[in-house]
N, C-alpha and C positions, 0 to 999 in steps of 0.2 A: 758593668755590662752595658754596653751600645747598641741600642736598638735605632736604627732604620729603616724607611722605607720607598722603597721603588716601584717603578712600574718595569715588571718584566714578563715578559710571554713566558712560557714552558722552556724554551729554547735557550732564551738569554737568562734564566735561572741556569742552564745548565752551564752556562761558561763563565761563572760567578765564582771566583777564585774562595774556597773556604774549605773543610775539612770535611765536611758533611750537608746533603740536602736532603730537605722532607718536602715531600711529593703531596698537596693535598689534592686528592682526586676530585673528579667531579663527580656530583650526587648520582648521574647516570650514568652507569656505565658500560652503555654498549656499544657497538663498535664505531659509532661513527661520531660519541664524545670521546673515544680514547683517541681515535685517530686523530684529533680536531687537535687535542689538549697533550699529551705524551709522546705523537710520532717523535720518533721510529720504533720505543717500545711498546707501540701499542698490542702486536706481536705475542713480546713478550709477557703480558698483560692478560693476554685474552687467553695466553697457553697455559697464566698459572692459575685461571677462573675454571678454565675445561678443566684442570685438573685437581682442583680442589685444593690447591696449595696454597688458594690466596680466596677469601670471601669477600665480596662487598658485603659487609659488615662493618658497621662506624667500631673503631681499637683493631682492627686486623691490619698486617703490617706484612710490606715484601720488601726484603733488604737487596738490593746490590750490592757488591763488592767492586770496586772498579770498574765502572761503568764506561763503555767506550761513549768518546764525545762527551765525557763530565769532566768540571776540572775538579769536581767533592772526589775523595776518597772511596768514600760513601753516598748512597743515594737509596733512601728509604718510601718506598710509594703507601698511602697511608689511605684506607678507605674513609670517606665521609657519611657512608650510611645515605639516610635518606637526607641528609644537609641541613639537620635541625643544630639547632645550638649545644646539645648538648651531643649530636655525634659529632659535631668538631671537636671538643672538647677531650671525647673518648677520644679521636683520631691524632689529636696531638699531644694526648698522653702517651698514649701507645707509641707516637712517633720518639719521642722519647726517651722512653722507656727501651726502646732498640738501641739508641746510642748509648745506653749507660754501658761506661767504661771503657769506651773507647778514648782517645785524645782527641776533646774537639775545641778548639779556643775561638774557631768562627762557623759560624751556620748560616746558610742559607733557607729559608721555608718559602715554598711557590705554592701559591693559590690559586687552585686551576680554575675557579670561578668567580665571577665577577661579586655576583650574591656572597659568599665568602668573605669577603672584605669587613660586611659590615660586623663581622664576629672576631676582626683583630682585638678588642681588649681579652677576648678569650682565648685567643690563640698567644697573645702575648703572657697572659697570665700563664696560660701550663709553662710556658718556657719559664719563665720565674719562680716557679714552685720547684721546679724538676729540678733547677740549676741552683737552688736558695742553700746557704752555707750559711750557718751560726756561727761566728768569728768570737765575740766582744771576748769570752772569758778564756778562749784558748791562746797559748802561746806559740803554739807550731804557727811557724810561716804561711802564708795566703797568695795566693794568685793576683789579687787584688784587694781594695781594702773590703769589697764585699765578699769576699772568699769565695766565687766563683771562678770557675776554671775558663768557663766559655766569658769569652772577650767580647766580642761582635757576633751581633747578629744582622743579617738583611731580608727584611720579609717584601717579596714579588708579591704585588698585587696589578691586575687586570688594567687599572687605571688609579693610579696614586693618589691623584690629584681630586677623586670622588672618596677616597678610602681620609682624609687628610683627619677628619675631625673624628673617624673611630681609632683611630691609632693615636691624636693626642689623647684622647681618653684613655685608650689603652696604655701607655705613658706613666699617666700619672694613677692610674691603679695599682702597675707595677710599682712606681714611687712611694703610696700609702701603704700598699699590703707588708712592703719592706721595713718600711718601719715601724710598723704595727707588732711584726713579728718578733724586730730588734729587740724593742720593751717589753714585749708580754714575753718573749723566751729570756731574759736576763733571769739571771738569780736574785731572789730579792733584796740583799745587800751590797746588789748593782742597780739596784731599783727601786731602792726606797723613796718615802712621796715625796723628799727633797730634791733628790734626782731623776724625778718624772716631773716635778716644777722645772728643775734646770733644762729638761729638754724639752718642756713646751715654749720656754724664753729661747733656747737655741734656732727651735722652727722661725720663731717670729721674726729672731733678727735675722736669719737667714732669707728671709720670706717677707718682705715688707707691706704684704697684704693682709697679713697676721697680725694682732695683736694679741699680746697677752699680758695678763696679771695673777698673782701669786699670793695670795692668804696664806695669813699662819694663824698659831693657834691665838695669840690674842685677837684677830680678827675676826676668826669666828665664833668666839666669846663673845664681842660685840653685838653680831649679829645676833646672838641667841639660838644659833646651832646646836642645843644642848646635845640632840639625839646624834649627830654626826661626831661630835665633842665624845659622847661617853666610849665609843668603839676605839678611839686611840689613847684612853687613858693607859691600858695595860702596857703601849709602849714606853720603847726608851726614845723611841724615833718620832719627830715631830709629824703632825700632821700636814697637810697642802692643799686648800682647796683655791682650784685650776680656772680661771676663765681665760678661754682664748676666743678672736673674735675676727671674724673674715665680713667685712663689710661692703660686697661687690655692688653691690643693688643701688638702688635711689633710698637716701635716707629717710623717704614716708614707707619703706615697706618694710612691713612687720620681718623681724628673724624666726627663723626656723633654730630650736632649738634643740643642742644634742648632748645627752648627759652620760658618763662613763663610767661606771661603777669602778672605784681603784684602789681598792684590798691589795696590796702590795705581796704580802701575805696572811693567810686566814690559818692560823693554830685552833679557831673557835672559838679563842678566848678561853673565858671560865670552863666552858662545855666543850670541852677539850676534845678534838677530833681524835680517832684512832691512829695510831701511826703508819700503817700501809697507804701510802700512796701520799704519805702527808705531801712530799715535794713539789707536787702536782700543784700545789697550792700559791704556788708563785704565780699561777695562770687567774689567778682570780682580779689579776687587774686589767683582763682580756679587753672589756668592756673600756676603760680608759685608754687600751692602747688600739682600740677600733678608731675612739673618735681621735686620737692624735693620727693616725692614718691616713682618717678621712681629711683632717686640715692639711695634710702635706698632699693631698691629691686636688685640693680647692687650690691651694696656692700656687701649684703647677699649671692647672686650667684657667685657673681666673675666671669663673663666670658670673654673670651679674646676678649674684646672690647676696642675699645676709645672713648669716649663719652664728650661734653663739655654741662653743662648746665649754661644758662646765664637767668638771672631773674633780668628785671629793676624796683624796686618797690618803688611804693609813693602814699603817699594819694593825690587825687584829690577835692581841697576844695576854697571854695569863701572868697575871702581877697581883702585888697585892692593891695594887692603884688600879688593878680591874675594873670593871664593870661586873656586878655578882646576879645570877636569877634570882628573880624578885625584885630587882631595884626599879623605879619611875624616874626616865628623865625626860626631859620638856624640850619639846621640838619649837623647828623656827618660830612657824604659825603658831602659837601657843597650848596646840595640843600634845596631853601627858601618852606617857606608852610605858608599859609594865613589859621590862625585858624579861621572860620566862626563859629563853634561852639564847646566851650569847654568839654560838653558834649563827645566830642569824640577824648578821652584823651588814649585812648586802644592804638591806632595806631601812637598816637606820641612817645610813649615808645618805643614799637616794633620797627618803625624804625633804631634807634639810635641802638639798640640792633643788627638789622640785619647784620647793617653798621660793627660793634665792629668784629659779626660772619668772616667777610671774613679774618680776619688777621690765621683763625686758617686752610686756604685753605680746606676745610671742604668737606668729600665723598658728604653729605646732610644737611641740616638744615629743620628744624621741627618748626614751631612757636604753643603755643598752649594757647589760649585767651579766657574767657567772651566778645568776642568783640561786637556783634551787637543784639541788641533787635530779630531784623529782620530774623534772622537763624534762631531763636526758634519758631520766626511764621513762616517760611518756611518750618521746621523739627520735630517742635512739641521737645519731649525730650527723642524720639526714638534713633534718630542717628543724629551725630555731620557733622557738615559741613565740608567738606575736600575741598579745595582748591591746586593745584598745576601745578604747570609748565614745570613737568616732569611725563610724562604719566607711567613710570616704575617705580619711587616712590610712586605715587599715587597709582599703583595698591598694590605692597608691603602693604601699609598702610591700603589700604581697605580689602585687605585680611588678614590681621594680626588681624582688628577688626572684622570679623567674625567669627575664632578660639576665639578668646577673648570672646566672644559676649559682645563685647563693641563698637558698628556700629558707620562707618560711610558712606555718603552719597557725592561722587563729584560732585561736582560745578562747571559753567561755570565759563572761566575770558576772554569772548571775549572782544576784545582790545572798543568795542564800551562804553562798561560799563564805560570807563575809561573817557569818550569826557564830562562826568561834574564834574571831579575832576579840568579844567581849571581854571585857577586866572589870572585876571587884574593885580594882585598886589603881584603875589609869583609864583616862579616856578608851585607849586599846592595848590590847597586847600583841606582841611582834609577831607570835607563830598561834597558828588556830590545832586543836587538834590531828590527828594523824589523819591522811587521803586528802588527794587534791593538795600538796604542797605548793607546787606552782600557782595554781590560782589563786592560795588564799595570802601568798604572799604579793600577788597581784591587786591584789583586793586592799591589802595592807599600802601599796603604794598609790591605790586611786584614793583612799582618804586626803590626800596632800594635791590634788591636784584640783580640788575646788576653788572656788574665788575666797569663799568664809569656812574656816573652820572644815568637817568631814560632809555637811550636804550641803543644799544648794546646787545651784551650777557650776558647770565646770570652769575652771580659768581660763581653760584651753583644751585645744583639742591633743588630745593625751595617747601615745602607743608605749609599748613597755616590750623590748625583746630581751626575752632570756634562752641565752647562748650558751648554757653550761654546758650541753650533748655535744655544742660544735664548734667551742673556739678555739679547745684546742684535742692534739690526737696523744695517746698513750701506746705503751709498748715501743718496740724497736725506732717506730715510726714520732717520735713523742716530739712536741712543738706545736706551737702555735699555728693554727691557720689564717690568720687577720681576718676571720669572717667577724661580722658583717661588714667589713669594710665597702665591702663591691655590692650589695646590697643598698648602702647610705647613700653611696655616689651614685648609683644609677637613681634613687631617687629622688634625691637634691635635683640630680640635673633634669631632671623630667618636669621638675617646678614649671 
């Protein structure tokens, strides 16, 4: 799919040769912004408000059918509401959601204001969600090699040339969220952690602002990975721990680091999940295919950042070469951990990872995980759990995922949460008793993010999102959402 952008009035969207046009209104709409922005249907406009057949209301939609003076087929007028970010959002869902099923292989979208513009990554994104086809595993034919139907698209905006740098952003969101969704919707014997190494080496060479490198299991032997080590013993599939590295910046300035959780699949191991819904469980390397995302949307923009992304990935699977409740094994940093239940295999990766993070003396680190059941009943699949230890990161973060509208929601980590992660028989154990799941496995990962050992000071300043409510969707609707990708990016780039 081609996305461009022009400057075009209302008028010259209207002679823009394509299959279909969506109308984004302007936030006011009375007669003398219809008349300004729509002649000659302002008319029209005003007679389907009198009659209630059309609301200004951001998702309310008035279809034409052959519009005289259009050369679209179609032409869809789409309200903006009060013109906040998120009634675009609703307004070019809805826009949309009218074309589905019709034949459209090129679209036109006109922005009837100027203000509007700067909300093209979101306007670009619906179009990309709406139009997104999961190809890899199917054999039926495609349209293209992303299995979209619509071909072109041309988004009119007021003045181009003022829109230029929200539309490359817009760009390369759609470039990341794409391939976020590729890898987290694979099956996982399209996506084991050998071939989520193979395609973070694909990015790099394709992207020579990328680097990357690829750990195997003697490697992380070396290190003394014990705890990220014991979650892939049940495989047959080797494990992969991932660094890729976008070095935009001046080499004195510290990298921002971003770590993926990449359970490729989770059985639970020993503690073996129940089988409804097991499939679901391919989604658990949601978090690894957020930050591969994210590096295809830095490699697109290029900005002067330094970025390090780190992704420990393995399947989690029952063997006798398991990992058993009860066992103690010895993390990077040298602290023990008494696995109580294999099930909660998220956090023994992430440790080892956190641990790897401090060698790169790092401005921040970001972990971002499927980790706890428990967040998504706490958050539903609204907004993602934000955990952190620095109140001035946390805020960055939160407010990054409100421009994005990609939410999320801070979480307590008072140190109490922490008083049943205690072991008889290991520095700590992985899971604390029942309530508060999300926290106390939160708590479980601020252990690792000190300078020494579980106290002291921090290494760094530390946030932890768990995305289990929102990376990806189930039922008819089922696939990944590449959140937080658009969340990451808007706050890397606000750096």
């Amino acid at each position: 799919m081609k996305i461009q952008l022009k400057t075009l009035s209302f008028a010259q969207a209207c002679t823009e040769k394509s299959d279909a046009l969506l109308i984004l209104l302007p936030s006011k709409l009375d007669a003398k912004a219809v008349s300004k922005t729509i002649w000659p249907w302002d008319s029209v406009v005003q007679q389907a408000l009198v009659s209630n057949d059309f609301e200004n209301k951001a998702g309310k939609t008035l279809s034409i059918y052959m519009p005289a003076g259009v050369s679209s087929r179609v032409a869809v007028l789409m309200s903006a509401g009060k013109g906040s970010a998120k009634d675009v959002r609703d307004a070019m869902n809805a826009g949309m959601a009218a074309l589905k099923g019709r034949s459209v292989k090129k679209l036109t979208v006109c922005l009837g204001e100027d203000s509007q513009s700067q909300y093209l990554p979101i306007v670009m994104q619906a179009i990309a969600d709406a139009t997104y086809v999961y190809t890899v595993t199917k054999g039926s034919a495609t349209k293209d090699k992303s299995g979209r139907a619509l071909a072109q698209v041309t988004i009119g905006a007021v003045d181009a040339a003022k829109a230029k740098t929200a539309f490359a952003h817009g760009q390369a969101l759609v470039a990341g969220q794409d391939f976020a969704k590729e890898w987290a919707n694979r099956p996982a014997n399209f996506a084991t952690p050998t071939l989520l190494g193979e395609a973070a080496k694909s990015l790099a060479k394709a992207h020579s602002v990328v680097l990357c490198e690829v750990l195997g299991p003697k490697d992380v032997d070396k290190l003394g990975m014990g705890s990220f080590a014991s979650v892939a013993r049940g495989s047959n599939e080797p494990l992969r721990f991932i660094v890729l590295k976008y070095m935009g910046g001046a080499k004195t300035t510290a990298p921002t680091v971003l770590i993926g959780k990449g359970v490729t699949f989770d059985t639970g191991g020993i503690s073996l999940k129940g089988g409804a819904g097991m499939d679901e469980m391919k989604f658990d390397m949601c978090g690894a295919a957020s930050v591969l995302g994210t590096f295809r949307a830095l490699a697109e923009l290029k900005p002067k950042l330094n970025v390090i992304g780190l992704i420990p990935a393995t399947e989690n699977m029952p063997s006798g070469h398991a990992t058993k409740p009860g066992d103690v094994v010895t993390a990077m940093d040298g602290q023990t951990i008494e696995v109580l239940n294999t099930d909660a295999e998220g956090r023994l990766i992430l440790n080892d990872a956190l641990s790897y993070a401090k060698r790169f003396k790092p401005a921040a680190v970001v972990d971002i995980a499927t980790l706890t059941g428990a967040c998504g009943v706490a958050l539903g699949s609204v907004r993602a759990g934000l955990f952190s230890t620095d109140d001035a990161l946390a805020d960055a973060l939160l407010k990054a995922g409100e421009r994005a509208l990609d939410l999320a929601w801070r979480m307590p980590l008072d140190d109490e949460y922490g008083e049943g992660l205690k072991s008889n028989f290991a520095d700590v154990a992985n899971i604390a008793p029942p309530g508060g799941g999300a926290v106390t496995a939160a708590k479980f990962l601020e252990r690792f993010t000190k300078a020494k050992g579980a106290s002291g000071e921090a290494a760094f300043p530390w946030a932890h999102l768990d995305i289990a409510g929102v990376a990806w969707k189930g039922g008819k609707e089922k696939g990944a959402t590449a959140r937080p990708v658009g969340l990451l990016l808007e706050w890397l780039l606000a750096k």
